[in-house]
VMD Tcl script that draws the C-alpha trace (Angstrom):
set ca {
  {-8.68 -4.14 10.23}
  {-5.40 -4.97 11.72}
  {-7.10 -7.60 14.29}
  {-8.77 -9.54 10.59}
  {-4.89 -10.48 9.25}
  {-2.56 -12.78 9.22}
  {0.79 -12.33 8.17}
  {2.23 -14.23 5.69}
  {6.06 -14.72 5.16}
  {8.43 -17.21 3.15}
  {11.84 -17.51 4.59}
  {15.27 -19.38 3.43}
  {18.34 -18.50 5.28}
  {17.17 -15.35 6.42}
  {19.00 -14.02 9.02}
  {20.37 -10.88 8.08}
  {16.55 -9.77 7.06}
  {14.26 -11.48 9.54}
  {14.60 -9.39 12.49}
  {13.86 -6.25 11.20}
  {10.95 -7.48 9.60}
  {9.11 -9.25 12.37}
  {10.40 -6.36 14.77}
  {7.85 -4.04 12.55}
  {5.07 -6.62 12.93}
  {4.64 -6.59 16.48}
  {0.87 -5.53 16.30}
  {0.39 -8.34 14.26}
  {-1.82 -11.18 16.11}
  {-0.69 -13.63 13.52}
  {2.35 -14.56 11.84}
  {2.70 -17.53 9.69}
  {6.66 -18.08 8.25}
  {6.75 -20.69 5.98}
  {10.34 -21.61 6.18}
  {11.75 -23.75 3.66}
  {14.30 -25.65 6.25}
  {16.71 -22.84 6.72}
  {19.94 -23.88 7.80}
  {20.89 -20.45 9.55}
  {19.97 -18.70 12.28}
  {16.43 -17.78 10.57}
  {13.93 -20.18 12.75}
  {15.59 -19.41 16.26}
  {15.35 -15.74 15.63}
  {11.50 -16.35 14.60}
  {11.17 -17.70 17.47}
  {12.07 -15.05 20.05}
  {8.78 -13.71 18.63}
  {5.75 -14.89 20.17}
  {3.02 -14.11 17.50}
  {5.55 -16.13 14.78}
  {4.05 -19.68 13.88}
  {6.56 -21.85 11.75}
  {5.48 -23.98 9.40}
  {8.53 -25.89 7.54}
  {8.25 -27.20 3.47}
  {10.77 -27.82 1.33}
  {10.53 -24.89 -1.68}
  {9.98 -26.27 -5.18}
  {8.91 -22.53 -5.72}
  {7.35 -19.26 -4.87}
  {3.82 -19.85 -5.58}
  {3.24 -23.09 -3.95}
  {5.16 -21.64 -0.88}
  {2.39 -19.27 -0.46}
  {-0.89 -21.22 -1.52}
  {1.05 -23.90 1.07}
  {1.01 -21.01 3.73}
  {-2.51 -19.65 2.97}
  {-3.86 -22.77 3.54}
  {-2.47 -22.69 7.26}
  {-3.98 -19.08 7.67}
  {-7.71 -18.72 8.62}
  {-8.33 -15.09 9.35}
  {-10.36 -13.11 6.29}
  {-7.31 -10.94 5.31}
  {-3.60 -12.37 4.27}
  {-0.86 -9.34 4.47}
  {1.95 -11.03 2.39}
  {5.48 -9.97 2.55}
  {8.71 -11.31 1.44}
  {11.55 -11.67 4.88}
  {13.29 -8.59 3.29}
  {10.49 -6.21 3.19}
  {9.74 -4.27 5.92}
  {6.62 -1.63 7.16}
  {6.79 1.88 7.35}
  {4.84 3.34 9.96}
  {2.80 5.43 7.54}
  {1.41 2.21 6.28}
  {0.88 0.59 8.91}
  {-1.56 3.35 10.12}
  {-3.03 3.07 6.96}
  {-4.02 -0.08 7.33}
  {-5.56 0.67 10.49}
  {-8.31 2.73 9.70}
  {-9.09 0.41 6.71}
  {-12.30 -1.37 7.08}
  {-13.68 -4.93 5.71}
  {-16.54 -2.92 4.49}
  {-14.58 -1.24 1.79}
  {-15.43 -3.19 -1.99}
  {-11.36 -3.35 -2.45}
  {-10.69 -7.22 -2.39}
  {-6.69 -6.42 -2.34}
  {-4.38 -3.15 -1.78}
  {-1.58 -2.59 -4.10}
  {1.77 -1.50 -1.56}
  {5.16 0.63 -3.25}
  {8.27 -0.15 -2.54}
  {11.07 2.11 -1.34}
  {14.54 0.23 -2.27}
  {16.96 0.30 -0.13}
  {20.74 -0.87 -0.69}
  {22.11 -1.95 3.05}
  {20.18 0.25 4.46}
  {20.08 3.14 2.63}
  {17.40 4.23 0.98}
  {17.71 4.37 -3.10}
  {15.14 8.19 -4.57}
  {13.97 5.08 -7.37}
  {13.98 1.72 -8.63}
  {12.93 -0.82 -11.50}
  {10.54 -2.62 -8.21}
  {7.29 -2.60 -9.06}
  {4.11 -2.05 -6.76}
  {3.04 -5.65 -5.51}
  {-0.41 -6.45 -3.99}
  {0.57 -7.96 -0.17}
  {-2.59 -7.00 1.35}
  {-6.04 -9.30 0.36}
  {-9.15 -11.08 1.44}
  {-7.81 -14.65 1.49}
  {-10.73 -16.50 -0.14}
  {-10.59 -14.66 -3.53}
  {-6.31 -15.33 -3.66}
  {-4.43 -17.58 -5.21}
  {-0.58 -17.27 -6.33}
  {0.65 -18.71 -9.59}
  {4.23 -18.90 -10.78}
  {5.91 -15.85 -13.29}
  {9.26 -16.45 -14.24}
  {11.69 -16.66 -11.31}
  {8.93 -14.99 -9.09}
  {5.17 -15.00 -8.49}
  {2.01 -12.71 -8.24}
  {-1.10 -13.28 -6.31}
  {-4.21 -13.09 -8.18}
  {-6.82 -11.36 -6.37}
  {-10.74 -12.12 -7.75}
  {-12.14 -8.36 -7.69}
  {-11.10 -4.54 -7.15}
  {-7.48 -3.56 -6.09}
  {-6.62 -0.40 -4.45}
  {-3.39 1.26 -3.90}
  {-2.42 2.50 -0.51}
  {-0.44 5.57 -0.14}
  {2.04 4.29 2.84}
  {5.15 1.97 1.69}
  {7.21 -1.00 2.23}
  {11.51 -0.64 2.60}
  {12.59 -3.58 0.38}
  {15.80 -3.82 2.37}
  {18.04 -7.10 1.37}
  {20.89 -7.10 3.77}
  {22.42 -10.64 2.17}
  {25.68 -10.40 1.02}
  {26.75 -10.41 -2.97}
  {27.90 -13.90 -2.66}
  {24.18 -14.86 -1.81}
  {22.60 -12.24 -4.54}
  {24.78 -13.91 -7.26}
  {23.81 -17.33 -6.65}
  {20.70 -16.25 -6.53}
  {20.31 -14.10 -9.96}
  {22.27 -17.14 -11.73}
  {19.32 -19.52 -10.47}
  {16.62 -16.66 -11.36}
  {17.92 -16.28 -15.13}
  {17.45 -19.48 -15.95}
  {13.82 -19.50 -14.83}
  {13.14 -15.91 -16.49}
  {15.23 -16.93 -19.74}
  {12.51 -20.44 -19.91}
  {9.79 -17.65 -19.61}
  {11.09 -15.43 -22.58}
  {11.34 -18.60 -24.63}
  {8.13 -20.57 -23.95}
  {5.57 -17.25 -23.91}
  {4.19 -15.79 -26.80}
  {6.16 -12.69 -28.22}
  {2.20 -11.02 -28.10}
  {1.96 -11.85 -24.36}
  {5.33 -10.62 -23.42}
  {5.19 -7.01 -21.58}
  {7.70 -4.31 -23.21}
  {10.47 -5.20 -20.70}
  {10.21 -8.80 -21.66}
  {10.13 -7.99 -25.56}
  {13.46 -5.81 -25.18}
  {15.20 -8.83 -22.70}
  {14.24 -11.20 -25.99}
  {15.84 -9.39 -27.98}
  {19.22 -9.80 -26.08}
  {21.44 -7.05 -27.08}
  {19.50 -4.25 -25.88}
  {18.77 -4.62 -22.31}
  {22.02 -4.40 -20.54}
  {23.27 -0.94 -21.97}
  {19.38 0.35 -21.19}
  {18.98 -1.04 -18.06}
  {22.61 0.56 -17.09}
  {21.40 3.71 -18.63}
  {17.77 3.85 -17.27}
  {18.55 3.42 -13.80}
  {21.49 5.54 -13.51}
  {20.33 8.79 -15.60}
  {16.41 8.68 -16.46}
  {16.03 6.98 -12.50}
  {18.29 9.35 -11.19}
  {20.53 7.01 -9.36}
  {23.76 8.25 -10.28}
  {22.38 10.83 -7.61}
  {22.57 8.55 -4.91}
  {26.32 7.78 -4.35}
  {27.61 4.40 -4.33}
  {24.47 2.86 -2.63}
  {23.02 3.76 -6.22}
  {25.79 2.34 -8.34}
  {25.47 -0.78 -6.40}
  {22.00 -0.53 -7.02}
  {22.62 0.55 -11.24}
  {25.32 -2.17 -11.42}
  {23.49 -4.94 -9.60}
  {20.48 -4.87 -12.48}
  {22.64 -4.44 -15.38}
  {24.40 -7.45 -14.58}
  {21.33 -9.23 -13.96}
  {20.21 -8.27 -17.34}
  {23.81 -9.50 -18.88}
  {22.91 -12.55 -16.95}
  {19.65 -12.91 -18.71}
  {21.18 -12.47 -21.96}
  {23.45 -14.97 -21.41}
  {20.94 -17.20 -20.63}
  {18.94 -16.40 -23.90}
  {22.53 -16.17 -26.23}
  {23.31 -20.31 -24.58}
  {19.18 -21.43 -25.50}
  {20.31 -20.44 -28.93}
  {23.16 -21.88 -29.63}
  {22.43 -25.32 -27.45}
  {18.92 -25.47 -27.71}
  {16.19 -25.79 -25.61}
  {17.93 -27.72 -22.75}
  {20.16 -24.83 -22.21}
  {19.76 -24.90 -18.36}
  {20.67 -28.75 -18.40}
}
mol new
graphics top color blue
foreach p $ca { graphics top sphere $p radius 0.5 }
foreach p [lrange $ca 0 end-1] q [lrange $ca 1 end] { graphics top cylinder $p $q radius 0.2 }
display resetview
């Protein structure tokens, strides 16, 4: 199957990541980066790969980045990664001896975390569908992220995907502070009854710092891992307080709290 798809990546300011993650994609005919006018190094080193095709938009967000890039992308099967994530060789081979004749319309990948390269034994990220016929996808917007929704049958592959982030703090924190704002305007404008468990615990603010402290570091077992896994355990909790934040300012400014 490898020969039937295109890779699909979204990139801003990149450069710690990119490299490692095109340098795994070297059997891959087709790569198409949609790059959201990075101003590092991320398009030159893109570049030194021949099967890399650039495409540049400026991001409004996730979802349109990606239906954006699937409509430059004309092979039958989209393999669609973020510019941090990056193949094991176990999966790869997987995805070799797949065939289109299988009824699976999209394969379901997990995730092995790793914290500057160093691979965590868990984490809270859940398996994503990256690899899917590309005329029964389409990507919508969920809170500070996005899912593809695949029309049909999902399988999940055994092989998995280092999600390896090797941005600095500065760049993380700027980057939660933007995210809890979106994911705090999710809480508030979806229906308590269509809200996951997670997402009912986050509303309820107080909660879901001490458990998500607590859940990664004992029932996860990260407190196993050194300090890669209190990075790791410290990192979400603080995400979480972040969140609640978020939630605590909607309720005592109102609605327009992320004005």
């Amino acid at each position: 199957m490898l020969d039937e798809v295109t890779v699909l990546i979204l990139t801003y300011n990149e450069a710690p990541n990119i490299g490692r993650t095109l340098d795994k994609l070297r059997w891959a005919r087709r790569i198409v980066m949609v790059d959201g006018f990075s101003t590092d190094r991320t398009v030159g080193i893109a570049n030194s790969f021949p099967n890399v095709r650039i495409v540049q938009r400026r991001f409004d967000s996730f979802a349109q980045q990606c239906n954006f890039g699937l409509e430059h992308i004309r092979s039958s099967w989209v393999l669609s990664l973020d510019a941090d994530y990056v193949l094991s060789d176990e999966l790869v081979e997987e995805m070799a001896k797949l065939t289109e004749t299988n009824e699976a319309s999209g394969y379901r990948v997990r995730f092995r975390y790793c914290i500057h390269g160093r691979p965590l034994r868990a984490s809270l990220y859940p398996p994503r569908t990256v690899l899917y016929r590309r005329d029964v996808a389409q990507y919508c917007d969920d809170g500070h992220g996005h899912h593809v929704v695949v029309r049909g049958k999902t399988r999940m592959l055994s092989g998995w995907i280092d999600h390896d982030d090797r941005k600095g703090l500065d760049r993380w924190l700027s980057e939660q502070n933007r995210y809890m704002i979106m994911e705090a305007r999710k809480l508030l404008e979806t229906p308590k009854e269509n809200l996951n468990l997670p997402d009912r615990l986050r509303r309820w603010i107080v909660p879901a710092p001490p458990l998500a402290f607590f859940y990664t570091l004992l029932t996860k077992g990260l407190i196993l891992d050194g300090w890669a896994g209190c990075y790791y355990v410290f990192q979400r909790t603080l995400a979480e307080v972040l969140l609640s934040l978020r939630l605590i300012e909607a309720k005592i400014r109102g609605p327009k709290f992320a004005d």
